[in-house]
PDB file of N, CA, C and O in Angstrom:
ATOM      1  N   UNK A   1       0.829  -1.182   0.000  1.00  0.00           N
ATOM      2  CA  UNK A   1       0.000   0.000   0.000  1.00  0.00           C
ATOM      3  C   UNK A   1       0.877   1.251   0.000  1.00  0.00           C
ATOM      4  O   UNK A   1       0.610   2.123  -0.827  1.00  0.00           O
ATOM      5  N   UNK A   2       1.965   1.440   0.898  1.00  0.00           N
ATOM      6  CA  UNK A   2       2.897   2.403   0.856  1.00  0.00           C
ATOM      7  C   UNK A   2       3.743   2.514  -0.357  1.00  0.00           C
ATOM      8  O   UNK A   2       4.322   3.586  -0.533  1.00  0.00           O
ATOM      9  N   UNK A   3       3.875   1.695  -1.094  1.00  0.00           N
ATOM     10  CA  UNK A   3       4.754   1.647  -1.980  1.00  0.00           C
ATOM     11  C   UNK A   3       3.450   1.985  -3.601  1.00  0.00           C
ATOM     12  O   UNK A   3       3.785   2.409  -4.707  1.00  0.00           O
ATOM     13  N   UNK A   4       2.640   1.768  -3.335  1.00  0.00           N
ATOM     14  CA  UNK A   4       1.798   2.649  -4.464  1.00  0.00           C
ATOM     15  C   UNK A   4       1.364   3.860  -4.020  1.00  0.00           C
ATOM     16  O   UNK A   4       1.422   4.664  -4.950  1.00  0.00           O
ATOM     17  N   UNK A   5       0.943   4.367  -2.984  1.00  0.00           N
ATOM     18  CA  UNK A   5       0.646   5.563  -2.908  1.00  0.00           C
ATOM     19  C   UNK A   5       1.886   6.445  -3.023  1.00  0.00           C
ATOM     20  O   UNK A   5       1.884   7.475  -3.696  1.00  0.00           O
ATOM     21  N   UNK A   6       3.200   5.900  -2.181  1.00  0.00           N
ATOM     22  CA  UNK A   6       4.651   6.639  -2.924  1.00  0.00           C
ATOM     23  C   UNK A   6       4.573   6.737  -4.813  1.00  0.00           C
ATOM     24  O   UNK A   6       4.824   7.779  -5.418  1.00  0.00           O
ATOM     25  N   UNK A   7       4.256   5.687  -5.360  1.00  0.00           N
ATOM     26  CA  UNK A   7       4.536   5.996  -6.718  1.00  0.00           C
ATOM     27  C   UNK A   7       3.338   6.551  -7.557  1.00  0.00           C
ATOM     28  O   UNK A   7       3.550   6.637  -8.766  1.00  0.00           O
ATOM     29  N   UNK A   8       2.199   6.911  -7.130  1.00  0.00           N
ATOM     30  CA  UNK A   8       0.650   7.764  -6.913  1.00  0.00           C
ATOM     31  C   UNK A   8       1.398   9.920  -6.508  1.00  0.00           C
ATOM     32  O   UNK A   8       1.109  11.010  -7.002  1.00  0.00           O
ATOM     33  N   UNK A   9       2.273   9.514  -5.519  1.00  0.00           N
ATOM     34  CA  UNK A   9       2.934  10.957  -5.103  1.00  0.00           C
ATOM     35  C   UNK A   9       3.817  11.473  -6.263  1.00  0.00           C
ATOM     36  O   UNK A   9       3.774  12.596  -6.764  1.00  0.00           O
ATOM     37  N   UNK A  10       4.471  10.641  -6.533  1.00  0.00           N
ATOM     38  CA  UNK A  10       5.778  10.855  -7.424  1.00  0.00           C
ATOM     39  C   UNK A  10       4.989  10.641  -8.726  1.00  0.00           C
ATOM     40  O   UNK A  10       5.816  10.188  -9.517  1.00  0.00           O
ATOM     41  N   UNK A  11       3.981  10.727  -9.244  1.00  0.00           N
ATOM     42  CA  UNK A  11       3.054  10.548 -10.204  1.00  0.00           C
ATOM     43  C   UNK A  11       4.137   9.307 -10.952  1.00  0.00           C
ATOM     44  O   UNK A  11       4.385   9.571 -12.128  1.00  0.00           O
ATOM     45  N   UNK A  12       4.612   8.376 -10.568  1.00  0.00           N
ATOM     46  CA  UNK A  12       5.227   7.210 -11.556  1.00  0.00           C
ATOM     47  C   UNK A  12       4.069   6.693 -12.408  1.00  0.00           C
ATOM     48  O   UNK A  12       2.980   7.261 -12.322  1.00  0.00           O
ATOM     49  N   UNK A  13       4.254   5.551 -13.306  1.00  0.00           N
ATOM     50  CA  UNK A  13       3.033   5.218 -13.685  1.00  0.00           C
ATOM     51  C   UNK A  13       4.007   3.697 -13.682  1.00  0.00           C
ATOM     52  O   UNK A  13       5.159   3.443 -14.034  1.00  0.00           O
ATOM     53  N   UNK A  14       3.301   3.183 -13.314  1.00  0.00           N
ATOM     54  CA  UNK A  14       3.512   1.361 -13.385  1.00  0.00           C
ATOM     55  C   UNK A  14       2.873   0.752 -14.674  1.00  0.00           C
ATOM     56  O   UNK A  14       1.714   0.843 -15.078  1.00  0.00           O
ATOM     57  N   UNK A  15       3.979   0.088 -15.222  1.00  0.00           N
ATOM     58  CA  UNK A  15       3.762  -0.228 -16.438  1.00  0.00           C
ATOM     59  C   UNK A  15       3.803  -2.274 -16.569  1.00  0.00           C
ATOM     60  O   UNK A  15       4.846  -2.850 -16.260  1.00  0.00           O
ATOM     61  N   UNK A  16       2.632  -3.041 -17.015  1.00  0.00           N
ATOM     62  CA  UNK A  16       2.365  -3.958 -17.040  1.00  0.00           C
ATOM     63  C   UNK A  16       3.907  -4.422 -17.317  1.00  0.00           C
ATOM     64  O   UNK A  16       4.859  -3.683 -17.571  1.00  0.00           O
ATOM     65  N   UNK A  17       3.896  -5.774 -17.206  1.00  0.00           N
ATOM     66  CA  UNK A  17       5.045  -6.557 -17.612  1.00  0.00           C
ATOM     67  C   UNK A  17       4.094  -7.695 -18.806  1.00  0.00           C
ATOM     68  O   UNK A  17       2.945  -7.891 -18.411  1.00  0.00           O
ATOM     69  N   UNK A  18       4.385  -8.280 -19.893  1.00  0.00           N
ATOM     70  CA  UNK A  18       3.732  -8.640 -20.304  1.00  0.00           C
ATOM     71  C   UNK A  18       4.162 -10.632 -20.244  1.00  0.00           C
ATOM     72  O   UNK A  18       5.248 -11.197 -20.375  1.00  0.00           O
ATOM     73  N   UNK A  19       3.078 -11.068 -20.050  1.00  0.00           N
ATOM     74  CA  UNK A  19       3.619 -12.728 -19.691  1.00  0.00           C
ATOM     75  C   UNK A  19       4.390 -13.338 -20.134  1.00  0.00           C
ATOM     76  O   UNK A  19       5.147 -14.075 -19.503  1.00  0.00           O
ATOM     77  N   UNK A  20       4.372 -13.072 -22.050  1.00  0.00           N
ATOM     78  CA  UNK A  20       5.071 -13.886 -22.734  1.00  0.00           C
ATOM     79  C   UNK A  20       6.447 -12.661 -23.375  1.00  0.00           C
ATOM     80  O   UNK A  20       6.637 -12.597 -24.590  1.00  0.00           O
ATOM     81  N   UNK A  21       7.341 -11.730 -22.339  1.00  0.00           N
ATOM     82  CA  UNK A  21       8.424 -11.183 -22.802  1.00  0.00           C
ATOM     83  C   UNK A  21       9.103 -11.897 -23.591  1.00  0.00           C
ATOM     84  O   UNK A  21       8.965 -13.113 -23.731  1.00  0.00           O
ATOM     85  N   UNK A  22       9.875 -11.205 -24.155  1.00  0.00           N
ATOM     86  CA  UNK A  22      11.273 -12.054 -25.120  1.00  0.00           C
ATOM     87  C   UNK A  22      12.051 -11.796 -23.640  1.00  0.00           C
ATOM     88  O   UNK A  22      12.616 -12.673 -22.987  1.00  0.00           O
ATOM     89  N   UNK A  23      11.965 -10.747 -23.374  1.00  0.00           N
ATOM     90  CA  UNK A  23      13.447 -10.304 -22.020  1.00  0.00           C
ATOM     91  C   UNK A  23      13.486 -11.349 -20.909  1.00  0.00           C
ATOM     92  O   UNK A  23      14.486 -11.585 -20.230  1.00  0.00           O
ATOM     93  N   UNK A  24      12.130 -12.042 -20.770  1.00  0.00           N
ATOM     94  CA  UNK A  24      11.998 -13.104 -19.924  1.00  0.00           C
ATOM     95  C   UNK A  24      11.881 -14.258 -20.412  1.00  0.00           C
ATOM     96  O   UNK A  24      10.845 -14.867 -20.143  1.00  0.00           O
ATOM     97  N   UNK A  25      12.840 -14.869 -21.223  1.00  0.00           N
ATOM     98  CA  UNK A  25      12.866 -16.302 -22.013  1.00  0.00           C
ATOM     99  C   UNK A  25      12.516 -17.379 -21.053  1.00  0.00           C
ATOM    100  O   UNK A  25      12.761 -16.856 -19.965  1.00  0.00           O
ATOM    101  N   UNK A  26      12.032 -18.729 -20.800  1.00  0.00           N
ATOM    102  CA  UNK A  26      11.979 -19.812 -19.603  1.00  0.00           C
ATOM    103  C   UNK A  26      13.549 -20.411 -19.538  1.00  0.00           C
ATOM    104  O   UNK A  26      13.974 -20.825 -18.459  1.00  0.00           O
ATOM    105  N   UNK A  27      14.282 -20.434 -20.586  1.00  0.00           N
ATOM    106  CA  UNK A  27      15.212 -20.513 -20.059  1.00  0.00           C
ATOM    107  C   UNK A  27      16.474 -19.711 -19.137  1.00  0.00           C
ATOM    108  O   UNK A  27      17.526 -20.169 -18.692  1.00  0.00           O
ATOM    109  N   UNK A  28      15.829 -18.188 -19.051  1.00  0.00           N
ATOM    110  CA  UNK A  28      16.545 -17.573 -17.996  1.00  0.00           C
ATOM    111  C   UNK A  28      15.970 -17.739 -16.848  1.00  0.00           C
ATOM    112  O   UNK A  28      16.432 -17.269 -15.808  1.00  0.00           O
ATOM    113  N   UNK A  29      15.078 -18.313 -16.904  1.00  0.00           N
ATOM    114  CA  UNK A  29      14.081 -18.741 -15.083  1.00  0.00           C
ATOM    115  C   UNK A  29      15.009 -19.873 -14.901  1.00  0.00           C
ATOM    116  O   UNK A  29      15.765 -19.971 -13.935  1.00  0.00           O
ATOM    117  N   UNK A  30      14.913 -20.807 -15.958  1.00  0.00           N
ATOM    118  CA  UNK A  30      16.123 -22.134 -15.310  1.00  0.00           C
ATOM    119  C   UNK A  30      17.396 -21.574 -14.521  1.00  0.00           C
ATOM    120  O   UNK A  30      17.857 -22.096 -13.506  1.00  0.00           O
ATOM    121  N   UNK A  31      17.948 -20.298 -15.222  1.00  0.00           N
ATOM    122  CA  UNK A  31      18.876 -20.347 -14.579  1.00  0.00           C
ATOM    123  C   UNK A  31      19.346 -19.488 -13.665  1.00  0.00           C
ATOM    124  O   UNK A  31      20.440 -19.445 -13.104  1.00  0.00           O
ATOM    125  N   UNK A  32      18.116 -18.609 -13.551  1.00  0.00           N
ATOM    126  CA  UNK A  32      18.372 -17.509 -12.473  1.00  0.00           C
ATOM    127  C   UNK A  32      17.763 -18.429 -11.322  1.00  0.00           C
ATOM    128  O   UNK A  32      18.519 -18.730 -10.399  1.00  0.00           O
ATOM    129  N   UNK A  33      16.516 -18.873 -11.310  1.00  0.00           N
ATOM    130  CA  UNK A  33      16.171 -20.394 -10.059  1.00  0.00           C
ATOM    131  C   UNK A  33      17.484 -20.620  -9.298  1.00  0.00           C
ATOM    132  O   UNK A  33      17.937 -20.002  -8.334  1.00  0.00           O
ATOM    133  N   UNK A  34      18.006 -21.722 -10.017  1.00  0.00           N
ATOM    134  CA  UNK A  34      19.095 -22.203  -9.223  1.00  0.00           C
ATOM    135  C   UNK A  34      20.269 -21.041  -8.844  1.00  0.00           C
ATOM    136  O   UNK A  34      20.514 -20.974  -7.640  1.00  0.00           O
ATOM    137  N   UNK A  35      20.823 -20.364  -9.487  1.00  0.00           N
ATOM    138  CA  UNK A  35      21.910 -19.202  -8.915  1.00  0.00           C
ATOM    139  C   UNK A  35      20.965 -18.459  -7.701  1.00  0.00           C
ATOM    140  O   UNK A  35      21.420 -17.889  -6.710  1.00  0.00           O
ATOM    141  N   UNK A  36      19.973 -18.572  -7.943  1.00  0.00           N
ATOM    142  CA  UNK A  36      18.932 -17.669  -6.325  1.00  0.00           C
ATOM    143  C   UNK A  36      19.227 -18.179  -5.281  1.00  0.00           C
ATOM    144  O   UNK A  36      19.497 -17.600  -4.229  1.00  0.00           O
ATOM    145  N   UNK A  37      19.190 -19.673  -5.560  1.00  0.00           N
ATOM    146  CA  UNK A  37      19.453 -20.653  -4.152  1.00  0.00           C
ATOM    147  C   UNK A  37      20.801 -20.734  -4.213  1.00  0.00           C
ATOM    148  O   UNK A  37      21.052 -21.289  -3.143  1.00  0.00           O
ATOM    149  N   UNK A  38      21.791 -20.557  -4.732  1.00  0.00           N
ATOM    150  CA  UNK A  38      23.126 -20.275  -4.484  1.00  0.00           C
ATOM    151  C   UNK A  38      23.542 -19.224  -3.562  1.00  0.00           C
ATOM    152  O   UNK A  38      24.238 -19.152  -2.550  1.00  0.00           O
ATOM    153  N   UNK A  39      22.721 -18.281  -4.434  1.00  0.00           N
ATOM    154  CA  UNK A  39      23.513 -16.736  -3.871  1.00  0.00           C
ATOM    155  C   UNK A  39      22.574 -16.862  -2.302  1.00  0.00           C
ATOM    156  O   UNK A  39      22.970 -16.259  -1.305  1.00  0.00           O
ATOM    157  N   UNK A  40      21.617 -17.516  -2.287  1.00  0.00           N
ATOM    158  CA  UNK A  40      20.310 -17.268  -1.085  1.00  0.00           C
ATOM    159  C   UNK A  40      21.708 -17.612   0.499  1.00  0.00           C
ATOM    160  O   UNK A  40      22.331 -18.667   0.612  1.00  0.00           O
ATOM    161  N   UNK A  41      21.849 -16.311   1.537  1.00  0.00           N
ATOM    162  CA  UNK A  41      22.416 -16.282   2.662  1.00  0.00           C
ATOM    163  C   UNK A  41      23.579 -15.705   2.386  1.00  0.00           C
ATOM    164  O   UNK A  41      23.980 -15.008   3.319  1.00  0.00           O
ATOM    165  N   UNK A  42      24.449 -15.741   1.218  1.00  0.00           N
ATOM    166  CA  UNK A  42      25.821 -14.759   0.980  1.00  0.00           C
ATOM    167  C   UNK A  42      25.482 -13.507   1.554  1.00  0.00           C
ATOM    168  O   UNK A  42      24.345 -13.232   1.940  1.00  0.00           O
ATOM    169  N   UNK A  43      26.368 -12.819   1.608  1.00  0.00           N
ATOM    170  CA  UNK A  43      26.828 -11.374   1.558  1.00  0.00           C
ATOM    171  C   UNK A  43      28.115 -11.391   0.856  1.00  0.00           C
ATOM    172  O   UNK A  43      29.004 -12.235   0.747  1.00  0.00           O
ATOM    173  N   UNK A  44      27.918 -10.016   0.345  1.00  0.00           N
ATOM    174  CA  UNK A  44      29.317  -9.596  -0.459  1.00  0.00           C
ATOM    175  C   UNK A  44      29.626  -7.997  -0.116  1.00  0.00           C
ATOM    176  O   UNK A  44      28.769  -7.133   0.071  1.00  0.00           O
ATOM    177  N   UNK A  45      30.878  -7.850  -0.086  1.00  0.00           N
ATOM    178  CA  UNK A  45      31.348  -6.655   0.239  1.00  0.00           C
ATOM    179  C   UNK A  45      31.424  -5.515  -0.484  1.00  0.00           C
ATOM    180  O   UNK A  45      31.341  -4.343  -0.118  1.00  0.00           O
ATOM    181  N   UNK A  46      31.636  -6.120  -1.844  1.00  0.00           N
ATOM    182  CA  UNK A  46      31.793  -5.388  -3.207  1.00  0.00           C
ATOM    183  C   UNK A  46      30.888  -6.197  -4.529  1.00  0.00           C
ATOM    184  O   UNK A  46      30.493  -7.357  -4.640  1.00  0.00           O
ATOM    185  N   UNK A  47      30.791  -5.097  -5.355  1.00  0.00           N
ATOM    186  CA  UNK A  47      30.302  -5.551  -6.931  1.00  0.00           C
ATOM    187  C   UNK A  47      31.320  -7.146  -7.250  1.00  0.00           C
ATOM    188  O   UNK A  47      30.919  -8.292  -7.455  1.00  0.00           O
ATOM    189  N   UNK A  48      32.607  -6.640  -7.182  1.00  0.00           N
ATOM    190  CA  UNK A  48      33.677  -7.362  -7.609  1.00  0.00           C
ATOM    191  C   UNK A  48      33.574  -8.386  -6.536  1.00  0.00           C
ATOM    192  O   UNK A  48      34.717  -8.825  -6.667  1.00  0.00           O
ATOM    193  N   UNK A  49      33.244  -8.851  -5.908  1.00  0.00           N
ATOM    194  CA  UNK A  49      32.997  -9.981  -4.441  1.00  0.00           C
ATOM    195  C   UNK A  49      31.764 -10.553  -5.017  1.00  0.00           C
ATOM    196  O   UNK A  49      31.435 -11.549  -4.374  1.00  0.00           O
ATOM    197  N   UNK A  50      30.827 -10.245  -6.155  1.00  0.00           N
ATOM    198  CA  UNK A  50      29.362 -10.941  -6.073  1.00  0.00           C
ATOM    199  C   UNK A  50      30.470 -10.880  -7.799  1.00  0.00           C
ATOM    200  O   UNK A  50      31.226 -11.847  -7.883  1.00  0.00           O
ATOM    201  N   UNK A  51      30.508 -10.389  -8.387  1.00  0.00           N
ATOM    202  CA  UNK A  51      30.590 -11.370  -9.348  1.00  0.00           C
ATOM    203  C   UNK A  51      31.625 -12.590  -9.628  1.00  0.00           C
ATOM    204  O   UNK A  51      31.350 -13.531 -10.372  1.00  0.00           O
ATOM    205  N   UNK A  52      32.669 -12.466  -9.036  1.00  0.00           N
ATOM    206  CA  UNK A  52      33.603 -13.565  -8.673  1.00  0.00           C
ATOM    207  C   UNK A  52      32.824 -14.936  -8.511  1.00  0.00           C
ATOM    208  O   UNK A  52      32.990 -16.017  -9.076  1.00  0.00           O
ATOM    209  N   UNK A  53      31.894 -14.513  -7.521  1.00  0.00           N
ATOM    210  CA  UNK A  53      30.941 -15.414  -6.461  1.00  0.00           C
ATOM    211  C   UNK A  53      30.080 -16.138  -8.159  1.00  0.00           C
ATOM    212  O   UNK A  53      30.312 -17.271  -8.581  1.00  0.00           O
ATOM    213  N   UNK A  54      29.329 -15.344  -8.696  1.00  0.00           N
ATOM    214  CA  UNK A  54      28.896 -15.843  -9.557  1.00  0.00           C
ATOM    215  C   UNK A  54      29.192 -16.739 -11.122  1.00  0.00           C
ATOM    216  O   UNK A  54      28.618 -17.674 -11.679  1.00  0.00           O
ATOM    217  N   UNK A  55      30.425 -15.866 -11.452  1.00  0.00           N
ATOM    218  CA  UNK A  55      31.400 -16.412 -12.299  1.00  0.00           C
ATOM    219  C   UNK A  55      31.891 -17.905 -11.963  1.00  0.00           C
ATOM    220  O   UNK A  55      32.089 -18.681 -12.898  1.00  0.00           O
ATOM    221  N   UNK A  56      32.128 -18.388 -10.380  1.00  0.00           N
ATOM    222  CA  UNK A  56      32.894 -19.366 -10.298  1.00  0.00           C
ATOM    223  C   UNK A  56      31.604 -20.356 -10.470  1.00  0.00           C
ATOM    224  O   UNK A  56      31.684 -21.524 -10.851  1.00  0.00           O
ATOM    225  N   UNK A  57      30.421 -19.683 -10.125  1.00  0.00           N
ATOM    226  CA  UNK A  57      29.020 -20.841  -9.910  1.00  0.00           C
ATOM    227  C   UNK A  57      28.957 -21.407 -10.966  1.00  0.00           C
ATOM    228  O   UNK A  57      28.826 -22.625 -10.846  1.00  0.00           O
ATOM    229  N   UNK A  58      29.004 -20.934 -12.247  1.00  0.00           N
ATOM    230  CA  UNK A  58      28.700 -20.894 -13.613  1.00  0.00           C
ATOM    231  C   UNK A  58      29.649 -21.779 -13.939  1.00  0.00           C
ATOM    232  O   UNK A  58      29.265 -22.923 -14.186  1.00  0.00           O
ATOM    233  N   UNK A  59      31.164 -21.460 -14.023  1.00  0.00           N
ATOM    234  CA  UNK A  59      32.106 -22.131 -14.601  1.00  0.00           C
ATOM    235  C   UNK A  59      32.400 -23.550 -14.042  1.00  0.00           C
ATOM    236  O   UNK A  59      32.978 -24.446 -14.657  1.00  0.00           O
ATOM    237  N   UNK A  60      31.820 -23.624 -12.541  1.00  0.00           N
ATOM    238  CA  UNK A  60      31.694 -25.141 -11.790  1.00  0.00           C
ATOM    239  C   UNK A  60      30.599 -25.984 -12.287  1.00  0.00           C
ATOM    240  O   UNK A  60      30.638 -27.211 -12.191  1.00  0.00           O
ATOM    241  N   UNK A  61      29.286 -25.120 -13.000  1.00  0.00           N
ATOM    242  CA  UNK A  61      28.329 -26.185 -13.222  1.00  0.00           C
ATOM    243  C   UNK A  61      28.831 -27.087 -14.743  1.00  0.00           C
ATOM    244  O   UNK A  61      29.739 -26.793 -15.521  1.00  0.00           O
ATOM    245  N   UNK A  62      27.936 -28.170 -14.791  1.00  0.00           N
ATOM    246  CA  UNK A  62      28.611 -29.131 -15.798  1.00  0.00           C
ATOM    247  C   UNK A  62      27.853 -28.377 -17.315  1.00  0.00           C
ATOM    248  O   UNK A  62      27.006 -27.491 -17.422  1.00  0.00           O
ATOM    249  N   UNK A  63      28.440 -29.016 -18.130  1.00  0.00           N
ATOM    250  CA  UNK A  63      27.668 -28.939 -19.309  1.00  0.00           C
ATOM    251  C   UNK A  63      25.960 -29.399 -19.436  1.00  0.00           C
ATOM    252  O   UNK A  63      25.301 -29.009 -20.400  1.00  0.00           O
ATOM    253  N   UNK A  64      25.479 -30.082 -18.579  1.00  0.00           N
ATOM    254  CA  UNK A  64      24.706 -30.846 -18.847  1.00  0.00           C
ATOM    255  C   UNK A  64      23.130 -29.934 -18.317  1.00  0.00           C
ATOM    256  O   UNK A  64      21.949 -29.815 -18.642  1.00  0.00           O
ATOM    257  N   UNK A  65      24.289 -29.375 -17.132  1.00  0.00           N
ATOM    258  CA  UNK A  65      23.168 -28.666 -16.471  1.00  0.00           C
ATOM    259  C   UNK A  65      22.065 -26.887 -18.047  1.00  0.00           C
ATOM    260  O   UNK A  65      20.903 -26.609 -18.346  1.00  0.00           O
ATOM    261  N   UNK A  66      23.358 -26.390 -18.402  1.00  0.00           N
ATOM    262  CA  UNK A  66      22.779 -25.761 -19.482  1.00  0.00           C
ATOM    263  C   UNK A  66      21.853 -26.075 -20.520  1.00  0.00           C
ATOM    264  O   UNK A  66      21.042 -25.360 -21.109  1.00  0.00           O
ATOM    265  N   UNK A  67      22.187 -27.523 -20.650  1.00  0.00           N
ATOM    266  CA  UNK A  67      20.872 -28.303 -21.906  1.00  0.00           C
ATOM    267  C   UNK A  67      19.116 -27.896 -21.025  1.00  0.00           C
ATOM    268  O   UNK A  67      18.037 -27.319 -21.164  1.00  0.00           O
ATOM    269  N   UNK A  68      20.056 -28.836 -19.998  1.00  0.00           N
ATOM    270  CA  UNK A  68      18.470 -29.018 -19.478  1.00  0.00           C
ATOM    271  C   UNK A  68      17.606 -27.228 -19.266  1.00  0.00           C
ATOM    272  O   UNK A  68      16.447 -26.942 -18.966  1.00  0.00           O
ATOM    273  N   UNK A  69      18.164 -26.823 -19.416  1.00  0.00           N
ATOM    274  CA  UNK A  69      17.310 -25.411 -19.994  1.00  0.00           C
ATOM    275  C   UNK A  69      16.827 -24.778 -20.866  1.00  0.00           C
ATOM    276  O   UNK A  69      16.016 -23.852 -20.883  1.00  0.00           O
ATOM    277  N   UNK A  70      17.591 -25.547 -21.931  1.00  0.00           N
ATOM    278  CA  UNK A  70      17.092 -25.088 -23.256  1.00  0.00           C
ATOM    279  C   UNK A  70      16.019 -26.640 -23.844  1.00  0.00           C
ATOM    280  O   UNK A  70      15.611 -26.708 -25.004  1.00  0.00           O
ATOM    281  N   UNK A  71      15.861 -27.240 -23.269  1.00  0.00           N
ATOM    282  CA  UNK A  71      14.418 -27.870 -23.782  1.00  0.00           C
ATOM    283  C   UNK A  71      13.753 -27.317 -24.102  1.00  0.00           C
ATOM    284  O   UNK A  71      12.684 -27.794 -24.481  1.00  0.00           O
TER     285      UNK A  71
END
């Protein structure tokens, strides 16, 4: 409720997201899913501390795991 009447003040206008985006392919849900439960309890100190963190997630998973997303 606070957070629409803030953007009601600031006259924002909220703009639909539409279901079937291109920007939201199902295969970026595959793979933002699992990196969520990765990153889920970290902290990082810096930009450069979270992407390290993420870079190594990526380069540790197998090949196999990327298919199974693009079904």
């Amino acid at each position: 409720v606070l957070s629409m009447s803030k953007f009601n003040e600031l006259k924002y206008k909220l703009l639909d997201h539409p279901p079937y985006s291109p920007d939201l392919a199902p295969s970026d849900f595959y793979l933002f899913r699992n990196l969520k439960q990765f990153l889920r309890g970290k902290h990082f100190l810096s930009n450069g501390e979270a992407i390290a963190a993420i870079e190594a997630y990526f380069a540790d998973l197998p090949e196999i795991h990327f298919r199974g997303g693009i079904k």
